[in-house]
N, CA, C and O of each residue as an XYZ file, in Angstrom:
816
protein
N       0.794     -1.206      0.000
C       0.000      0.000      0.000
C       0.838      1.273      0.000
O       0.410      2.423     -0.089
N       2.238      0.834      0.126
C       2.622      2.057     -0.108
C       3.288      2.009     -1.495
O       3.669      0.849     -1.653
N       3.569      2.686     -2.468
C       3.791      2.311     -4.208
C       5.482      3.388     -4.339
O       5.438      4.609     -4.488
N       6.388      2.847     -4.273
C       7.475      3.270     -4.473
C       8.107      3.371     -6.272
O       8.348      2.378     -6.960
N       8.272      4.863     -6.739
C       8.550      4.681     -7.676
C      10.244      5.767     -7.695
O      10.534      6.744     -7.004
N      11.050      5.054     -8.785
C      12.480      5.793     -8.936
C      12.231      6.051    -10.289
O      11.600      5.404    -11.126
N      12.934      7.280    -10.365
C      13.059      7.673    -11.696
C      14.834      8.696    -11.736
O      15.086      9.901    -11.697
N      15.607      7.589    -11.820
C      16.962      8.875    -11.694
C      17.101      9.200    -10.348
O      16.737      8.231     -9.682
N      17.408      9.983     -9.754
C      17.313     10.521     -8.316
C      16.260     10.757     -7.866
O      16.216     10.634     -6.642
N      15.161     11.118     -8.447
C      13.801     11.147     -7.840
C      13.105      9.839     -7.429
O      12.842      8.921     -8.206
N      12.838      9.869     -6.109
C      12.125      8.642     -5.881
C      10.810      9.177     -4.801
O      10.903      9.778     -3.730
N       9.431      8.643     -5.636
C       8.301      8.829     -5.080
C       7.960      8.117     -4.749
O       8.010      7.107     -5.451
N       7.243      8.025     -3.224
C       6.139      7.050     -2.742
C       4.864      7.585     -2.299
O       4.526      8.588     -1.671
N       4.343      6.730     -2.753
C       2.671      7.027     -2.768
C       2.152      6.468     -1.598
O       2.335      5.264     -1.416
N       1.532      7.130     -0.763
C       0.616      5.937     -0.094
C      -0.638      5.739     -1.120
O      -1.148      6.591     -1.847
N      -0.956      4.478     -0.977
C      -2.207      4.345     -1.895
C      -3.300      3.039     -1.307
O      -3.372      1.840     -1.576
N      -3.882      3.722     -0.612
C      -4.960      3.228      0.187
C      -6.215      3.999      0.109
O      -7.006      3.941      1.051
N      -6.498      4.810     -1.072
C      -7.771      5.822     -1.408
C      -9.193      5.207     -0.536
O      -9.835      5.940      0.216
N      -9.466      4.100     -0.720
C     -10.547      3.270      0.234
C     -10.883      3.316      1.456
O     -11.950      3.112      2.035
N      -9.740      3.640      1.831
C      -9.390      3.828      3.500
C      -8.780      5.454      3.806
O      -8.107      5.836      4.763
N      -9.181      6.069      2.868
C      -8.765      8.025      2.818
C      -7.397      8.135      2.866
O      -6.869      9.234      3.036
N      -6.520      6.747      2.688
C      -5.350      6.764      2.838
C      -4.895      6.262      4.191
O      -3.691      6.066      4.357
N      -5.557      6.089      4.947
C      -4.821      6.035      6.595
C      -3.670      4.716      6.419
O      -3.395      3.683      5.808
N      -3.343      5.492      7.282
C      -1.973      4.321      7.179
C      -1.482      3.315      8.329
O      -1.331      3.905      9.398
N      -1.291      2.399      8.359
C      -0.839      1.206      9.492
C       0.225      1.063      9.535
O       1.063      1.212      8.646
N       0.343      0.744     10.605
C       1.968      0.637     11.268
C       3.029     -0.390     10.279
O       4.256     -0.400     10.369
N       2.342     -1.084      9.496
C       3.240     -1.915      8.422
C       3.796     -0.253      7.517
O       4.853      0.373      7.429
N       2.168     -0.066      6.911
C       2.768      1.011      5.530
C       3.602      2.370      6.878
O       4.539      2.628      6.123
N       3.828      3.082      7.856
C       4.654      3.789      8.181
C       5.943      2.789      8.620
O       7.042      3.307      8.815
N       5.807      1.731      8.725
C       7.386      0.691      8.752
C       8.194      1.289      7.279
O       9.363      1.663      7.194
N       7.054      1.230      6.086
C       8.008      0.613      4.661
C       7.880      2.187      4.682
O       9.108      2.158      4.594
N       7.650      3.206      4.706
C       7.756      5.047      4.499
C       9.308      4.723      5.249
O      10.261      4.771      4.471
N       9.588      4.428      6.573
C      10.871      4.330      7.410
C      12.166      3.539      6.192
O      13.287      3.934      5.871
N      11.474      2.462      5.824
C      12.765      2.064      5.687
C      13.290      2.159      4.041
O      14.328      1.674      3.592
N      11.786      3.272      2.964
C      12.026      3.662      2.045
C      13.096      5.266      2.346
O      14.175      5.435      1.778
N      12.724      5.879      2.946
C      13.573      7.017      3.338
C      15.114      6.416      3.884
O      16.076      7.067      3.476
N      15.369      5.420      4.630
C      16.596      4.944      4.957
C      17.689      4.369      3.785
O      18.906      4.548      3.830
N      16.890      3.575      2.641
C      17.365      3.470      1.453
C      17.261      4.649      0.700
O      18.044      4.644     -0.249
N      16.504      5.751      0.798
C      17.438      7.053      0.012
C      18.474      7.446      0.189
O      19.361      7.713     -0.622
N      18.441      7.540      1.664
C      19.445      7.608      1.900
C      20.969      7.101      1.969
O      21.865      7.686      2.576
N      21.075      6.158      1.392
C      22.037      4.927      1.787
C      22.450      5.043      0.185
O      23.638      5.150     -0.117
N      21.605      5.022     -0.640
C      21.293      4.786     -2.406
C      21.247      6.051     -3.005
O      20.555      6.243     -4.005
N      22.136      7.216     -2.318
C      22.316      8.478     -2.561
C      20.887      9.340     -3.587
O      21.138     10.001     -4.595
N      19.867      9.189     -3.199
C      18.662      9.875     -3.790
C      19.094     10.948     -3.807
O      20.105     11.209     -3.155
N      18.391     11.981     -4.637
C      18.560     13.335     -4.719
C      17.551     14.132     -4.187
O      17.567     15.236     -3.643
N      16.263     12.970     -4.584
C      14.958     14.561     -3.989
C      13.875     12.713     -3.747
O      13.929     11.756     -4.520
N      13.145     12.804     -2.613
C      12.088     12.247     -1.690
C      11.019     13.059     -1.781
O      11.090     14.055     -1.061
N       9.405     12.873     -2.879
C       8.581     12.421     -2.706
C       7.583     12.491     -1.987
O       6.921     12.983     -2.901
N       6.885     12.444     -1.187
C       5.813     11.931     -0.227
C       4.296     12.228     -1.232
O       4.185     13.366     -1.687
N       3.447     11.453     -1.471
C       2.359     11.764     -1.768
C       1.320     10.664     -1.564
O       1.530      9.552     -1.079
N       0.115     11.178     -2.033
C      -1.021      9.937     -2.102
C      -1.755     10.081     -3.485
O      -1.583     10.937     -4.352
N      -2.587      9.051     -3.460
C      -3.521      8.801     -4.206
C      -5.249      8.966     -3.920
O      -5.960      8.643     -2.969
N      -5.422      9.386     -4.752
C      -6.815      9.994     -4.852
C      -6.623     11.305     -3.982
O      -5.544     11.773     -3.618
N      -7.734     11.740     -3.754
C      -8.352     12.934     -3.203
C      -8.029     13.771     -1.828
O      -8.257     14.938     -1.511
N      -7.213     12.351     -0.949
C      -6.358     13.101      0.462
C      -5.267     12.000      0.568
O      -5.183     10.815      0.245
N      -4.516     12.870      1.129
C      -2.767     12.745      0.975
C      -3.230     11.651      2.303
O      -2.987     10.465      2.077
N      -3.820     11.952      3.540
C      -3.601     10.822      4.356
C      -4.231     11.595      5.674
O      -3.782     12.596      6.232
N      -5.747     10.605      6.092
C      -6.399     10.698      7.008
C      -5.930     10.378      8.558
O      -6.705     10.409      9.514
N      -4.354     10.026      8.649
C      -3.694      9.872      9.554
C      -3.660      8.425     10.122
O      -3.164      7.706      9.254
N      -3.965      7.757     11.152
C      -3.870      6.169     11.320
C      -5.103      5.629     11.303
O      -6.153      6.031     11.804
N      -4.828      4.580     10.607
C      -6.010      3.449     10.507
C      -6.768      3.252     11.815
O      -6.333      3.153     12.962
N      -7.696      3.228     11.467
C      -9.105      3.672     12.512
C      -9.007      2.344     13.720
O      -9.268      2.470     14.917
N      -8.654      1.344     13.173
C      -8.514     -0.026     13.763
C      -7.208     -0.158     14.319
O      -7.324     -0.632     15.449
N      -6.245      0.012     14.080
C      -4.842      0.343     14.774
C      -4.572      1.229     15.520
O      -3.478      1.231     16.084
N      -5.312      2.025     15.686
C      -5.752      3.236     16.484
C      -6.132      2.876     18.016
O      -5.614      3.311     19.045
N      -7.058      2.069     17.881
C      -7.441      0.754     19.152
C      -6.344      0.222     19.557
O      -6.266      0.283     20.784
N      -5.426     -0.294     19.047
C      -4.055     -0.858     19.679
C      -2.945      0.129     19.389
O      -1.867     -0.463     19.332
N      -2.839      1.456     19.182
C      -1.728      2.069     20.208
C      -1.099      2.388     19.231
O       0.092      2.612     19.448
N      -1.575      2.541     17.831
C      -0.609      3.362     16.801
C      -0.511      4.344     16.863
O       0.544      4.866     16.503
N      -1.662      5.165     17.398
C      -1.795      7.062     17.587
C      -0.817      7.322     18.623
O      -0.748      8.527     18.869
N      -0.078      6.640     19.278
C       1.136      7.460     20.173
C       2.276      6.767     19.765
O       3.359      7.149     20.209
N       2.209      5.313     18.593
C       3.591      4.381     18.298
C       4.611      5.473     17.811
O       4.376      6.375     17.007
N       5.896      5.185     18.522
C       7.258      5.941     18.002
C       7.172      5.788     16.906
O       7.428      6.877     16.392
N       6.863      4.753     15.829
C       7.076      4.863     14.173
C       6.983      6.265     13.990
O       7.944      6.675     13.339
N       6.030      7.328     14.384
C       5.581      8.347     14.217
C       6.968      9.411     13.965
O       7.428      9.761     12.878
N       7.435      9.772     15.300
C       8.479     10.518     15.524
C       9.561      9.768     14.563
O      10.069     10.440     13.665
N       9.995      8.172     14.741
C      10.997      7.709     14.146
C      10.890      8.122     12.578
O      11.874      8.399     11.893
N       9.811      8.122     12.203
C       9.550      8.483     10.720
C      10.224      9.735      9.848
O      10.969      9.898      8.882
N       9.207     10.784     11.170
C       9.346     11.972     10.536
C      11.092     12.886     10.617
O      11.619     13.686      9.843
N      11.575     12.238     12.011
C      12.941     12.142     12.127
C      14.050     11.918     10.564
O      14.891     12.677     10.083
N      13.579     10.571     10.132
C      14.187      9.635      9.098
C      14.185     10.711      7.867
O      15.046     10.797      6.992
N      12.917     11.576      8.021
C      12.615     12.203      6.439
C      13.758     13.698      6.821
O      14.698     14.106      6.138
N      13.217     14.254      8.176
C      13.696     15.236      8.206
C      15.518     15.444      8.455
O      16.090     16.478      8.800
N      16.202     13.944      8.115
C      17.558     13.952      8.435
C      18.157     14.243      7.114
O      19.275     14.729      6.947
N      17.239     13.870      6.100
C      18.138     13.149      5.033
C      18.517     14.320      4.210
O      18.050     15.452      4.084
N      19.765     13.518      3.560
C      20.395     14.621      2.662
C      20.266     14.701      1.516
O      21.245     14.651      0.772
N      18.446     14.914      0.853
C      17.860     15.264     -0.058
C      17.238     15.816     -0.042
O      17.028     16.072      1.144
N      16.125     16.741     -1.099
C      15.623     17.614     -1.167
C      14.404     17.147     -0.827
O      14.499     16.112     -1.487
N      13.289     17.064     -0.311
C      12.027     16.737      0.239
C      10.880     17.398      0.189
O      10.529     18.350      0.885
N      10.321     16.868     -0.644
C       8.749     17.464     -1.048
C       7.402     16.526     -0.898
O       7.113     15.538     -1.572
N       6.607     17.170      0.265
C       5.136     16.828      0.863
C       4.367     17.317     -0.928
O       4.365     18.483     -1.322
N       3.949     16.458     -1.526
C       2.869     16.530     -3.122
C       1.654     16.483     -2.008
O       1.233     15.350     -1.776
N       1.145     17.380     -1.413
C       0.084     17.011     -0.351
C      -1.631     17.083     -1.898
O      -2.176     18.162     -2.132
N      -1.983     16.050     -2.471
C      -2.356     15.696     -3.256
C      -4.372     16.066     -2.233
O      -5.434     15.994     -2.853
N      -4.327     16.222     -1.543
C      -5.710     16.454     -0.386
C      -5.354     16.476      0.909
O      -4.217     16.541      1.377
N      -6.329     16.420      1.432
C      -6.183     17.038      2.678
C      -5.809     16.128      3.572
O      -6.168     14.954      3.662
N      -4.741     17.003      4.515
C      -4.157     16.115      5.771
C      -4.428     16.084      6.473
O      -4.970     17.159      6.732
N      -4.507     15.011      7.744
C      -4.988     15.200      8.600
C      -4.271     14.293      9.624
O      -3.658     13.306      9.216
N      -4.333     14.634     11.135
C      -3.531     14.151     12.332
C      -2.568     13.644     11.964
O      -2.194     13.981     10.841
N      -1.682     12.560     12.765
C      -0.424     12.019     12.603
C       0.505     12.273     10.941
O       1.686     12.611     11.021
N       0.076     12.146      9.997
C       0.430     12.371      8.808
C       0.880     13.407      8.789
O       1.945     13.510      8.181
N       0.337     14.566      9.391
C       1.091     15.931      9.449
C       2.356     15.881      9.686
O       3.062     16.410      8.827
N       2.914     15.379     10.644
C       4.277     15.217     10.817
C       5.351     14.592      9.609
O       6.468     15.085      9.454
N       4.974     13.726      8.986
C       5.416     13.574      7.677
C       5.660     15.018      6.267
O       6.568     15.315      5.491
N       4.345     15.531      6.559
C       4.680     16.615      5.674
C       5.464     17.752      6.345
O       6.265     18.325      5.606
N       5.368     18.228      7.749
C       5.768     19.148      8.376
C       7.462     18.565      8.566
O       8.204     19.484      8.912
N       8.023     17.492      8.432
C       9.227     17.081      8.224
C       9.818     17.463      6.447
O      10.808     17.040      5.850
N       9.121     18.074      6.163
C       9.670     17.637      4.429
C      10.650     19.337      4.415
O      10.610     20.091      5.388
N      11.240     19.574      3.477
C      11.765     20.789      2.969
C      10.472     21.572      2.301
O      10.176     22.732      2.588
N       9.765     20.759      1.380
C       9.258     21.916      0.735
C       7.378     21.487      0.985
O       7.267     20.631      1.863
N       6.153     21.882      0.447
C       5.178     21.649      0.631
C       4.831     21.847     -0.341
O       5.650     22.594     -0.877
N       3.340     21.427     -1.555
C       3.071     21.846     -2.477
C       1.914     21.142     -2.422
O       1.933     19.924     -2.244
N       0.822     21.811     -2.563
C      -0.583     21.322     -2.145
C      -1.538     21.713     -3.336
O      -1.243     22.741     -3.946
N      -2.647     21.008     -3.731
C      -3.410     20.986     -4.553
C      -4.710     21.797     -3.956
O      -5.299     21.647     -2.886
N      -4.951     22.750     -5.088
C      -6.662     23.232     -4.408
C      -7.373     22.463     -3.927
O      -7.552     21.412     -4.542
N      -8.178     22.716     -2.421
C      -9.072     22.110     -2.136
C      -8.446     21.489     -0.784
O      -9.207     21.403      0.180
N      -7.198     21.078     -0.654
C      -6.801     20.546      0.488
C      -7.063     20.830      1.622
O      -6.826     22.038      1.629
N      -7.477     20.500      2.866
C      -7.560     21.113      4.035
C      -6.440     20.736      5.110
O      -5.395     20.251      4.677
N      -6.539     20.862      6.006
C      -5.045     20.351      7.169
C      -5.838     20.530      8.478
O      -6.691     21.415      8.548
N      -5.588     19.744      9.479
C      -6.278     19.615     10.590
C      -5.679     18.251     11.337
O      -5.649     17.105     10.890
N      -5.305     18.656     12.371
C      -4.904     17.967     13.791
C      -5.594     18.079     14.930
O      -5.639     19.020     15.722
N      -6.153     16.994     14.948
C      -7.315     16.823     16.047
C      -6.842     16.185     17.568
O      -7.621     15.719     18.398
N      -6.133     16.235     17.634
C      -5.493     15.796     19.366
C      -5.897     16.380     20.106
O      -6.194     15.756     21.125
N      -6.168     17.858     20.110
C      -7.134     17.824     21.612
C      -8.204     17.114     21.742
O      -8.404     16.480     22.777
N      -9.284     17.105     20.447
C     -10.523     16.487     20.352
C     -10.114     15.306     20.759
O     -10.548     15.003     21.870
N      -9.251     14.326     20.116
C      -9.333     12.845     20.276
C      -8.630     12.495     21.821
O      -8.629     11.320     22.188
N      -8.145     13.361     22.538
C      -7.192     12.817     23.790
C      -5.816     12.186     23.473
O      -5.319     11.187     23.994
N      -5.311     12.976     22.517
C      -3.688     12.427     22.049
C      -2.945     13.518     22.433
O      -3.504     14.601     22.603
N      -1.491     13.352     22.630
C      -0.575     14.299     22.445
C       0.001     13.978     20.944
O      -0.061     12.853     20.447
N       0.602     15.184     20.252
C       0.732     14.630     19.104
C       2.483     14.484     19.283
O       3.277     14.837     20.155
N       2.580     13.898     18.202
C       4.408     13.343     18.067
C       5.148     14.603     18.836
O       4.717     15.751     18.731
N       6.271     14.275     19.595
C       6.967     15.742     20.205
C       7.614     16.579     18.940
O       8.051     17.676     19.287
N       7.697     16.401     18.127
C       8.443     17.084     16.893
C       7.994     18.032     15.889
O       8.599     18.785     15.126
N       6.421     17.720     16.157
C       5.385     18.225     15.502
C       5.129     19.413     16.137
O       5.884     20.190     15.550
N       4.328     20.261     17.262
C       4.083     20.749     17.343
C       5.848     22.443     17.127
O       5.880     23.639     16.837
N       6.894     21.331     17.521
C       7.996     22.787     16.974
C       8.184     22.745     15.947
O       7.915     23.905     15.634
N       8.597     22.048     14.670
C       8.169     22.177     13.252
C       6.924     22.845     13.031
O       6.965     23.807     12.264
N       5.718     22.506     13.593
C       4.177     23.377     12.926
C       4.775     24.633     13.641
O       5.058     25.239     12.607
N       5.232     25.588     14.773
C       5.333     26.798     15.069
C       6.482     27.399     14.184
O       6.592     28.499     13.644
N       7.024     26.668     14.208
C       8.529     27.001     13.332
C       7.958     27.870     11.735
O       8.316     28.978     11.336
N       7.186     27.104     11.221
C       6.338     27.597     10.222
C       5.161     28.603      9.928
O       4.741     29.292      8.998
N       4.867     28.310     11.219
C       2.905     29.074     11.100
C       3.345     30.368     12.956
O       2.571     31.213     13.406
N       4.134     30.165     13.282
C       4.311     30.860     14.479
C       3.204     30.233     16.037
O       2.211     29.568     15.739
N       3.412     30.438     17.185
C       3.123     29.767     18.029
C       1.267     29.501     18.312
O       0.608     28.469     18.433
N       0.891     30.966     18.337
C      -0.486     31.130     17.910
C      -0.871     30.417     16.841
O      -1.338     29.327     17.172
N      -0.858     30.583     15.875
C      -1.418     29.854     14.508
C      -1.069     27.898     15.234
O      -2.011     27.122     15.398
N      -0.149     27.652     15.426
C       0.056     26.444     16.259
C      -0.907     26.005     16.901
O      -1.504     24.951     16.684
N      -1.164     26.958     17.911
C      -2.044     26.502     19.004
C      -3.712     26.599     18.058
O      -4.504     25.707     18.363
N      -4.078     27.377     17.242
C      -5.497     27.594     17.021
C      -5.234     25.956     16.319
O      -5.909     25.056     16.818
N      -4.421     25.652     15.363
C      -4.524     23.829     15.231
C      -4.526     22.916     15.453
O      -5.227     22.068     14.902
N      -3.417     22.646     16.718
C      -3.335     21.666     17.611
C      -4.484     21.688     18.861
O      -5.005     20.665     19.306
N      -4.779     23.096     19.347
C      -5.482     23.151     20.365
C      -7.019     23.861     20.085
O      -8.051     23.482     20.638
N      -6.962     24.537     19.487
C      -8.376     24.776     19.198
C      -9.133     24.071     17.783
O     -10.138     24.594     17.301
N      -8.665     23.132     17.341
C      -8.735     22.082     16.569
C      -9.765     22.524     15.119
O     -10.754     22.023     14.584
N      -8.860     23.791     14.860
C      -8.822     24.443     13.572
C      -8.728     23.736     12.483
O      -7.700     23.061     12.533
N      -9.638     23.481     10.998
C      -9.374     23.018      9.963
C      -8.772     23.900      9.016
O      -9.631     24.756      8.803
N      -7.966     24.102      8.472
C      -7.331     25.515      7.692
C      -7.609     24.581      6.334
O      -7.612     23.361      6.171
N      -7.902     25.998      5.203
C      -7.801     25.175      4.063
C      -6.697     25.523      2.997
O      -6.186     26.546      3.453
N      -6.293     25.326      2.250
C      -5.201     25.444      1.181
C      -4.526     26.921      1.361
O      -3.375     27.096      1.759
N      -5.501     28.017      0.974
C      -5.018     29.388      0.765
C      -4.900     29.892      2.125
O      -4.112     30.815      2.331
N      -5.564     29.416      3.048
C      -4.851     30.349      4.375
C      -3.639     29.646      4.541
O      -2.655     30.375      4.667
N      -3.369     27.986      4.587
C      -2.578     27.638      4.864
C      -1.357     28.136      4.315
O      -0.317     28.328      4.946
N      -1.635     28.416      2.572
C      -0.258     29.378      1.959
C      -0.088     30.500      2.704
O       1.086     30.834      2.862
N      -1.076     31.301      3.298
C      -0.880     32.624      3.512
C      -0.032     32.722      5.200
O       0.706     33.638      5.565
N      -0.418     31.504      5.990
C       0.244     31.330      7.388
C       1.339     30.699      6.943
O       2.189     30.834      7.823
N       1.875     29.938      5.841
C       3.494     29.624      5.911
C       3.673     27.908      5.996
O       4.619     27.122      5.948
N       2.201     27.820      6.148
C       2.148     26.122      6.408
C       2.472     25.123      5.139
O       2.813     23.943      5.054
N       2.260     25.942      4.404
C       2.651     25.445      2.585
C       3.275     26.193      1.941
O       3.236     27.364      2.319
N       3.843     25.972      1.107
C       4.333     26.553      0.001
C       3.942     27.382     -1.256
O       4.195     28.542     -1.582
N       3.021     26.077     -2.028
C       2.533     26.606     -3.249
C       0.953     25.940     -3.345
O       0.536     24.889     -2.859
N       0.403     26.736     -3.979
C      -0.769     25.869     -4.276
C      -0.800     25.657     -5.881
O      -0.489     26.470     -6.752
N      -1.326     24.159     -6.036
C      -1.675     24.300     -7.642
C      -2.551     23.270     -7.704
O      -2.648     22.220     -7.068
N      -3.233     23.808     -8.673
C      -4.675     23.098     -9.383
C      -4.272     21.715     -9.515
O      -3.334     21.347    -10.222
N      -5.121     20.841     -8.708
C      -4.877     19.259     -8.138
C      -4.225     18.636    -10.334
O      -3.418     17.845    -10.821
N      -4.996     19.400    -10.720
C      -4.159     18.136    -12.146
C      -3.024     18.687    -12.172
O      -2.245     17.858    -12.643
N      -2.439     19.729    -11.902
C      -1.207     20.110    -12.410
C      -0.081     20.031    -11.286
O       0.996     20.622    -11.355
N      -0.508     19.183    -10.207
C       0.624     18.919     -8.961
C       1.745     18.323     -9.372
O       2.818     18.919     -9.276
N       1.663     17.029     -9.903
C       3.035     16.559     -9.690
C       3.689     16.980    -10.817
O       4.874     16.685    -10.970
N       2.840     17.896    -11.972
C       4.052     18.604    -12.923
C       4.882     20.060    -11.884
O       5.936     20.647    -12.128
N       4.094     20.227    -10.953
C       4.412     21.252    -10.398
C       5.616     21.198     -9.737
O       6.480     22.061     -9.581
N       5.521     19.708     -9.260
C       7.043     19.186     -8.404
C       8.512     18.585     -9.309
O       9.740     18.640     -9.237
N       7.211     17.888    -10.335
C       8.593     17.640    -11.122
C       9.834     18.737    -11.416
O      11.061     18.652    -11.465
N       8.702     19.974    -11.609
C       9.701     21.724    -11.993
C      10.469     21.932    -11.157
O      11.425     22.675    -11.376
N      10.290     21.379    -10.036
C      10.724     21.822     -8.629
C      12.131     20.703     -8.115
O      12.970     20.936     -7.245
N      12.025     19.691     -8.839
C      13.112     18.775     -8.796
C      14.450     18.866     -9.966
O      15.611     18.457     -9.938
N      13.882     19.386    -10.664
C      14.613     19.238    -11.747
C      16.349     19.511    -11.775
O      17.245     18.890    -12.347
N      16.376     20.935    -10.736
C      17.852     21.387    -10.487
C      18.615     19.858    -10.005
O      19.310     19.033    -10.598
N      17.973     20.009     -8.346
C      18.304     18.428     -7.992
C      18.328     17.137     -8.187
O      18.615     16.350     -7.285
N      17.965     16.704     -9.645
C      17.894     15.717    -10.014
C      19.645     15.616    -11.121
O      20.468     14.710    -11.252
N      19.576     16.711    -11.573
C      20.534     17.060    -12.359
C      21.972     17.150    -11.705
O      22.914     17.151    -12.498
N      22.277     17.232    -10.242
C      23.031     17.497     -9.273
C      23.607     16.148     -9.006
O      23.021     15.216     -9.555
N      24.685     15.854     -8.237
C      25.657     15.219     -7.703
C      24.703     14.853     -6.144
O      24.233     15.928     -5.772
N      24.372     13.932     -5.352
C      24.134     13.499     -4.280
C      24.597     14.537     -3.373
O      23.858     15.362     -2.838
N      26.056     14.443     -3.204
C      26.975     15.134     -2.815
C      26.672     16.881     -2.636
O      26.531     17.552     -1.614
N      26.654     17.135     -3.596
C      26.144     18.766     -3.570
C      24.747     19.359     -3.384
O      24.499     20.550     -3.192
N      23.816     18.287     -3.475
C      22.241     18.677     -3.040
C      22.459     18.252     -1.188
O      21.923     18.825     -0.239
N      23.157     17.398     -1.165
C      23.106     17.253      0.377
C      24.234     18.506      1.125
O      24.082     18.727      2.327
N      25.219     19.196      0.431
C      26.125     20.227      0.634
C      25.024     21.822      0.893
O      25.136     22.711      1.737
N      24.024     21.645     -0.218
C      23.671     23.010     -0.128
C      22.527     22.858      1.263
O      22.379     23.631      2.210
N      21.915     21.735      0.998
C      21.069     21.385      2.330
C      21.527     21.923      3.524
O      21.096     22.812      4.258
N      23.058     20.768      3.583
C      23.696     21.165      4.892
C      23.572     22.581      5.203
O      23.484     22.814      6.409
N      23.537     23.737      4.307
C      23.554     25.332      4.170
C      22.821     25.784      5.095
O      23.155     26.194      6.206
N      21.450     25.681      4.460
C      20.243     26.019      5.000
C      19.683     25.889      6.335
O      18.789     25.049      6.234
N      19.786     26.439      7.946
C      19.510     26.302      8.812
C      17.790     25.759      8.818
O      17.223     25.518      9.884
């Protein structure tokens, strides 16, 4: 369920569980872990993250949820794994995100979201704390307030505020996303391992 594709240095993975809004189980965030560990290892240039169909990822499977995936370290270990690596990293947030999954995109370098997307972290509602990594990445971006109206006042933001608070990047019309990223890879695909992970290192 999760669909790994390489093309040159670009390597995309899909979650693709559209049936299930995407949610994901502790198997498919195992193979996200140990696809990011082989980018890394297999000198990738630019990582990917997207889904299929209509939302990028409704956060954990409703049934794994019952046994203890909404607080499992995969979570943190994940978004850790994405946010180490020494490639260029792009959230294709293809629809709307929601809980745990956030941390996946809020780990990436860049964001690029399709009209229509929404974003929403529901942990106060549900009685979770969310991953520790998450809530300073989401302030880091959107500032502490804007933080709190999401995590704590369990705000749904949709695409264009989210561009306008810092939470995304770009928006583009859901058919024209992954040409949007491809544009966006292209320098780094063309690059040396070596020097996309050099200019990275740059960037605080």
């Amino acid at each position: 369920m999760i669909a790994l594709e390489r093309d040159g240095g670009v390597w995309t993975a899909t979650i693709d569980r559209p049936d299930k809004a995407n949610s994901v189980t502790g198997a498919m965030l195992a193979e996200l872990e140990r696809i990011a560990e082989a980018a890394a290892a297999e000198g990738a240039r630019v990582l990917v993250l997207t889904g299929t169909g209509t939302v990028f990822s409704a956060g954990a499977d409703i049934h794994e949820v019952r046994a203890g995936l909404a607080t499992d370290p995969v979570w943190e270990r994940l978004s850790g794994r994405i946010a180490s690596l020494p490639c260029l990293t792009i959230a294709a947030l293809n629809g709307t995100l929601a809980g745990g999954a956030t941390g996946m995109a809020l780990a990436c370098d860049l964001r690029i979201a399709a009209e229509g997307a929404r974003f929403f972290y529901p942990v106060m509602r549900l009685g979770f704390l969310p991953q520790p990594s998450d809530p300073v990445r989401l302030a880091a971006l959107v500032g502490p307030a804007r933080a709190k109206m999401i995590l704590m006042a369990g705000q749904k933001i949709d695409a264009a505020e989210a561009l306008a608070w810092g939470l995304i990047d770009r928006v583009v019309p859901a058919a024209e996303l992954m040409a949007a990223v491809a544009a966006l890879t292209a320098d780094a695909r063309a690059a040396t391992p070596g020097h996309v992970a050099a200019i990275k290192a740059m960037v605080p």
